[in-house]
C-alpha positions in Angstrom: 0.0 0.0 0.0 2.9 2.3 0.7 3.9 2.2 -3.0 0.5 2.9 -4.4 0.7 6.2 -2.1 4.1 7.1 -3.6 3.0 6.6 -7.0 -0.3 8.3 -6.9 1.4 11.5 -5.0 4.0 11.4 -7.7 1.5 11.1 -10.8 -0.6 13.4 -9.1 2.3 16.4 -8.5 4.2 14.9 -12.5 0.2 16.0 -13.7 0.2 19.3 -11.9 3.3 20.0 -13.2 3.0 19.1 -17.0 0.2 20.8 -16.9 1.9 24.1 -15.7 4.6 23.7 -17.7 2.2 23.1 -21.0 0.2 26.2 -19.8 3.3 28.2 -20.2 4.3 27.1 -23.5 1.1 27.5 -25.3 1.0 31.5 -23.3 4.4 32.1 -25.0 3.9 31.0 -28.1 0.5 32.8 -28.4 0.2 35.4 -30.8 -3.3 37.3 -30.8 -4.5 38.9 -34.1 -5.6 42.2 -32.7 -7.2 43.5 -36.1 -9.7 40.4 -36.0 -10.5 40.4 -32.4 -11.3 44.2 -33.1 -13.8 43.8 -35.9 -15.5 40.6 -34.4 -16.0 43.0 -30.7 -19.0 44.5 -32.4 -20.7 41.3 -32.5 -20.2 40.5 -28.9 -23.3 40.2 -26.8 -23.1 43.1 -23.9 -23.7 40.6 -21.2 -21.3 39.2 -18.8 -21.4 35.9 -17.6 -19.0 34.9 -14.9 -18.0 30.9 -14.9 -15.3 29.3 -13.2 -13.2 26.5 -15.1 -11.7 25.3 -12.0 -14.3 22.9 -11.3 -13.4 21.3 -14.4 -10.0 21.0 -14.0 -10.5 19.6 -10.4 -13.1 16.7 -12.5 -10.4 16.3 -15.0 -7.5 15.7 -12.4 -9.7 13.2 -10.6 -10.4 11.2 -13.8 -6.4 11.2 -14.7 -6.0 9.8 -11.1 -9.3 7.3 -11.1 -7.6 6.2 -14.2 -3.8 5.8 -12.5 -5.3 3.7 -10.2 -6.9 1.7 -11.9 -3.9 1.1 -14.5 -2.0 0.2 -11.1 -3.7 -2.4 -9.9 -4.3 -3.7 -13.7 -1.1 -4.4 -13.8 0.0 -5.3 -10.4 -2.7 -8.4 -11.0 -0.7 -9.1 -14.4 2.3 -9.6 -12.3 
């Protein structure tokens, strides 16, 4: 059991940090087209809806973990 919690808080923090690291590299290789985004603002509705995407990160960690664990004890049983 000890090894399970080493390899889940090290696939969790490897996640957290690939998906840092990914974040960055798409932000500095992003280059906006300010001429388009200028002519398509005066089709934009005027309201503002305020969502949160955390909540979907926090789903999609838990599914890459659900899915560690179960790809753990798949193939611990194999052995």
């Amino acid at each position: 059991m000890k090894r399970y919690f080493i390899f889940a808080i090290s696939f969790i923090l490897l996640f957290l940090l690939f998906q840092v690291l990914s974040g960055m590299l798409l932000t500095f290789t992003y280059t906006p087209d300010v001429d388009d985004a200028w002519n398509m603002s005066a089709n934009l509705s005027q309201e503002v809806i305020i969502k949160s995407s955390q909540s979907s990160f926090l789903l999609l960690l838990f599914i890459a973990f659900l899915s560690a664990t179960i790809a753990y004890f798949i193939s611990k049983k194999m052995n």
